[in-house]
N, C-alpha and C positions, 0 to 999 in steps of 0.2 A: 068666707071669713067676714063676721063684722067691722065695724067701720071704730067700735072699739079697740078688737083685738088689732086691728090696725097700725091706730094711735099706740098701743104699748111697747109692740114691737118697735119703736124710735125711741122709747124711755126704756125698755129694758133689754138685755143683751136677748134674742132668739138663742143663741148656744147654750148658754149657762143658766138662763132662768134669772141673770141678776141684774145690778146695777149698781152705776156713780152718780150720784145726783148733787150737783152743785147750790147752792140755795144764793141767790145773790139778791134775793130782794131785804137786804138789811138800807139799803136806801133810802127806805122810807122812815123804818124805826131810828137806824140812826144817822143819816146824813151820805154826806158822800166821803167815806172815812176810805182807809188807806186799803188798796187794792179793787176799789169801787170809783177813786176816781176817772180811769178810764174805763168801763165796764168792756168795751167792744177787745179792745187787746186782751182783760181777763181770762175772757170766753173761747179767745184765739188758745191762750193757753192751755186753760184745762180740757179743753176738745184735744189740742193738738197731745194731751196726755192721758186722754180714755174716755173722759167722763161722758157717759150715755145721756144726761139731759142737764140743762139748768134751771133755777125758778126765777121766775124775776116778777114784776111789776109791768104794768103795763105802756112803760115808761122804757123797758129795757127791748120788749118787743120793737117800740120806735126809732130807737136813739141806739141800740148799741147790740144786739144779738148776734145781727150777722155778718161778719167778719170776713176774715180774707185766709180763713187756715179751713182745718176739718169739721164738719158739721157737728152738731150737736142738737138733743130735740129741746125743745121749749115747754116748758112749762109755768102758765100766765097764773101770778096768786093773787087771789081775791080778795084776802084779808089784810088789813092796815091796821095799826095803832104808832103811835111817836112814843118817845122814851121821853116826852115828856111832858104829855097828855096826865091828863087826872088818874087815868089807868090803864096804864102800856096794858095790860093782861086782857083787857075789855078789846078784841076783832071786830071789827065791821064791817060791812061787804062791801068793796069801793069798784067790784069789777062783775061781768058776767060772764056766763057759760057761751051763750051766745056773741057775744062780743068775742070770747077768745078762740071760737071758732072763726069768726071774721078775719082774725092778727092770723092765721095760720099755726094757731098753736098745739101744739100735740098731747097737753092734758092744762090740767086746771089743779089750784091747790087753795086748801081753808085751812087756817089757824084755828086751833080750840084750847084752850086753858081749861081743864075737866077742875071743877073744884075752884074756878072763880066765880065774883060775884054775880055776872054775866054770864054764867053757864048755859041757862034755860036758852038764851036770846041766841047764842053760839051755834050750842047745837040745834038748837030751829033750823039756823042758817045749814047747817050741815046736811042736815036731812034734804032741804030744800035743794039745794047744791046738787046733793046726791040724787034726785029723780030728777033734775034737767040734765043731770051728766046722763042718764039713761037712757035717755027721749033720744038725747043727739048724740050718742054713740063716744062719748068725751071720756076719757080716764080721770080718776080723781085721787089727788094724790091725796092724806089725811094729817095731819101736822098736830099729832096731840099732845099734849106736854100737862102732869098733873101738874096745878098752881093753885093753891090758893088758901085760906084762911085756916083748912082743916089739915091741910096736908105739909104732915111733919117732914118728910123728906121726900124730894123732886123726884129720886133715884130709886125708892123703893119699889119691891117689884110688885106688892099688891096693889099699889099705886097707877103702875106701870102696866102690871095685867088687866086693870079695868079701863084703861083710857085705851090704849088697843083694842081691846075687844067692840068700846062703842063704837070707836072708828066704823071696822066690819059692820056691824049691827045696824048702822044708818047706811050703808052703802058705797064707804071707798072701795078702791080698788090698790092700793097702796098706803100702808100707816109708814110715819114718821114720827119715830120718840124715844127718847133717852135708854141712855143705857143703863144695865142697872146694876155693872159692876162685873160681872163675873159672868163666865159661859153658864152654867147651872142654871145660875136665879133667870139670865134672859131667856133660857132655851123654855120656863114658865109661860112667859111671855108669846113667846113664836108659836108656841103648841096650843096654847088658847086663842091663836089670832086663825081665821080661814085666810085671811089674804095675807099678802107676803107684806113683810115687816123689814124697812131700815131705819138703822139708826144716826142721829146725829151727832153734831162732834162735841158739841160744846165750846166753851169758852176756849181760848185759844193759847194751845198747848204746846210742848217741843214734840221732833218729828216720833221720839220710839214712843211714846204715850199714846200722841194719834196712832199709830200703826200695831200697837197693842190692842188698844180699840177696836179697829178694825179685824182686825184675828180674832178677839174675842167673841165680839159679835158674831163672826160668822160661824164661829164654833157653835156657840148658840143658837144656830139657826135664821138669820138673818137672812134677807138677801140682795144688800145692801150694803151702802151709804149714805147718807145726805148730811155732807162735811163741808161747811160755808168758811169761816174762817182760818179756821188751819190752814184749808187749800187756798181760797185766793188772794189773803195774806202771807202765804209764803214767800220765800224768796225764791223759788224755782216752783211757781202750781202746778206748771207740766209734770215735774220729775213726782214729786208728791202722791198725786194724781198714779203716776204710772208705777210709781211703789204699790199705792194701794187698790189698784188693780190685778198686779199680780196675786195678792191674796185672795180679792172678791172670785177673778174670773180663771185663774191658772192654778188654787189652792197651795200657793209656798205662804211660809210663813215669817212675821214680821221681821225676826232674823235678820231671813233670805232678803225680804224683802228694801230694808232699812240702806242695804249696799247699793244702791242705785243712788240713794242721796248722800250716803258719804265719797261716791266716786265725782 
């Protein structure tokens, strides 16, 4: 076994083929906002509730990943921008492949905005990213979200179909990106992607919506998560978390699932 498939086996379930991905590096974009001010108890949480890995910054690797509950794998993201830089949409690379093999981290992840004005520079970076992750055997998670001046809606699925696909195309090993409403229109989506596709949460909703979400998605072939403030702005992340596990990895449905957080 390579030293890739290695690393994934800690971000993704061996049994099910899936995963929970917690995204915590909202830190940098927007501060230390609420369920980020102590990030090391977050992490306590949503491990001690399923989640197969978290992302964070290079910052969370230092200061707050490893905790005193159940593991969880690590995943160090490369890309930065501030919410209130000249253009949040415009990534940069603030970190290495090598460097987060250093931190002991188990993948690496890049921000892309397909359709910003920074796209060319983005995806340079993406590609580049993606033949270091090769060399050193490193997973790469792909974070693509369409943005920008052409693109009528975020959620559209031709939209959505082409940003997944470049992900694959330059070389992750996991895409991350929106959902596009409905099991039908995403299962477009999963079926044009070679590598396994999850999706994220978005803005921050009540619990049956996310866990509708969730259902949805996986009905469309997802095989995933990667839910940042739903989960660790909840008032219970663990319970959350272990709702929405059950559907990723046990296949019930949000229903079923939904009774764990109204008990």
């Amino acid at each position: 076994m390579r030293g890739k498939e290695i690393r994934l086996e800690r971000i993704m379930d061996r049994n099910t083929g899936r995963t929970i991905i917690v995204p915590l590096d909202h830190g940098v974009t927007l501060g230390p906002i609420p369920g980020l001010i102590d990030p090391g108890k977050t992490i306590d949480l949503v491990a001690d509730g399923g989640a197969n890995a978290v992302v964070g910054h290079l910052g969370l690797a230092l200061h707050g990943h490893r905790g005193h509950g159940r593991d969880v794998g690590l995943i160090l993201h490369l890309s930065a921008s501030t919410s209130i830089g000249p253009d949040p949409n415009d990534k940069v690379l603030v970190n290495t492949v090598t460097n987060a093999l250093k931190m002991g981290a188990d993948g690496v992840s890049v921000h892309i905005n397909v359709g910003a004005d920074s796209e060319a520079r983005m995806l340079e970076d993406l590609g580049s990213v993606a033949i270091t992750c090769m060399e050193w055997g490193m997973p790469l998670l792909a974070m693509m979200y369409p943005r920008g001046r052409k693109v009528m809606d975020e959620h559209g699925v031709e939209d959505v179909k082409l940003a997944a696909r470049v992900a694959a195309e330059l070389g992750a090993d996991i895409v991350k990106t929106v959902y596009t409403g409905d099991p039908d229109s995403f299962r477009e989506v999963t079926r044009g992607c070679p590598v396994p596709v999850v999706v994220a949460g978005g803005s921050k909703t009540d619990d049956r919506a996310t866990l509708d979400l969730v259902e949805g998605a996986m009905e469309g072939g997802a095989a995933g998560i990667s839910i940042g403030r739903n989960a660790f702005q909840h008032q219970a992340p663990d319970r959350l978390i272990r709702a929405a596990a059950l559907i990723i990895h046990e296949g019930q449905t949000a229903e079923e699932a939904v009774e764990i957080l109204r008990t």
